[in-house]
Each structure stands twice: as C-alpha cells, then as structure tokens.
C-alpha positions in Angstrom: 155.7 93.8 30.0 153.7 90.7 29.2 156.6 88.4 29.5 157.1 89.7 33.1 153.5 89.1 33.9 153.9 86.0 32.9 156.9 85.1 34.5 155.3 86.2 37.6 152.2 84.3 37.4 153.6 80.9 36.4 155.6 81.8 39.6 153.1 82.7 41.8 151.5 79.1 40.9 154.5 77.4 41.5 154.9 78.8 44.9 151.0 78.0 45.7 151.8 74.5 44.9 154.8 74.4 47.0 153.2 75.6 49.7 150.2 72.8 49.3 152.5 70.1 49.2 154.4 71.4 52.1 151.2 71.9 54.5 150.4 68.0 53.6 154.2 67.1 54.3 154.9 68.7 57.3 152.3 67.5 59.9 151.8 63.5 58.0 155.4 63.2 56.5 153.5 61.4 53.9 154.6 63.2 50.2 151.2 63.1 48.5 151.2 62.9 44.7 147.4 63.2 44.7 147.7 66.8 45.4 149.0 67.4 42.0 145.9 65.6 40.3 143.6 67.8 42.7 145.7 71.1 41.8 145.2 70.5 37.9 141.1 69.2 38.0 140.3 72.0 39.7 140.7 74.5 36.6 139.7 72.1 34.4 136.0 72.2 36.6 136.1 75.7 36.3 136.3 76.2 32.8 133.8 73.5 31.9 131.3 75.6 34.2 132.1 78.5 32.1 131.3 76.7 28.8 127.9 75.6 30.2 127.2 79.4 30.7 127.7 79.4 34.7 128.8 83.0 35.7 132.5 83.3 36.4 132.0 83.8 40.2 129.8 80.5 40.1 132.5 78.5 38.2 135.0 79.5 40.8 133.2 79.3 43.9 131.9 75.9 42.9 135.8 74.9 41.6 137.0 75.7 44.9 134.5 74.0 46.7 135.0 70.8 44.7 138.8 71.2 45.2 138.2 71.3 48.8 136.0 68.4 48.9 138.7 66.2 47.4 141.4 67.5 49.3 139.7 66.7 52.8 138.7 63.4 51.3 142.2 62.3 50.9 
C-alpha cells in the first residue's frame, strides 16, 4: 500500500509540474527553466518556517505566497 501511495504522489507532482510548464509555454512559447528553480524553493521555504516553529498552515500559506511572488516576477 505504501509503495502505491507513493507512486501516486511522486505522480501527482510530476503532473503539477507539467501542467506549470505548459501554462508558461503555451501563451509565451518561451520554455522557462526558472520554473523548476521556483517549483523546488518553495518547499524548501516551507520547511524552514516549520523549523522556526511557524504553524503548518502559516508555513504553507506564506510558501505559496512567496512562490507566487517569484512566479509573477518572472
């Protein structure tokens, strides 16, 4: 069982990352490889806010948020 959960996560993330490079593709037809750098800091953001105590909702919300930020500032 926890192999398949796995399996489907890691999927589920691939997908979500095909699906952000696609939305940038499509309209600019410029392939950005920032995306990928934005996709992998914003974990990273969330789980230092969790080591400096932040609540888990926090972490996210402000993950996301920072994610966002970079992504519109590309």
């Amino acid at each position: 069982m926890q192999i398949l959960m796995n399996g489907i996560i890691t999927g589920l993330t691939i997908a979500m990352l095909a699906v952000a490079f696609s939305v940038v593709y499509l309209p600019m037809r410029v392939f950005h490889i920032a995306l990928g750098g934005v996709f992998a800091i914003v974990p990273f953001v969330a789980w230092v806010c969790l080591r400096e105590g932040w609540s888990w909702y926090l972490a996210v919300v402000s993950a996301s948020l920072m994610g966002i930020g970079l992504f519109a500032g590309m």
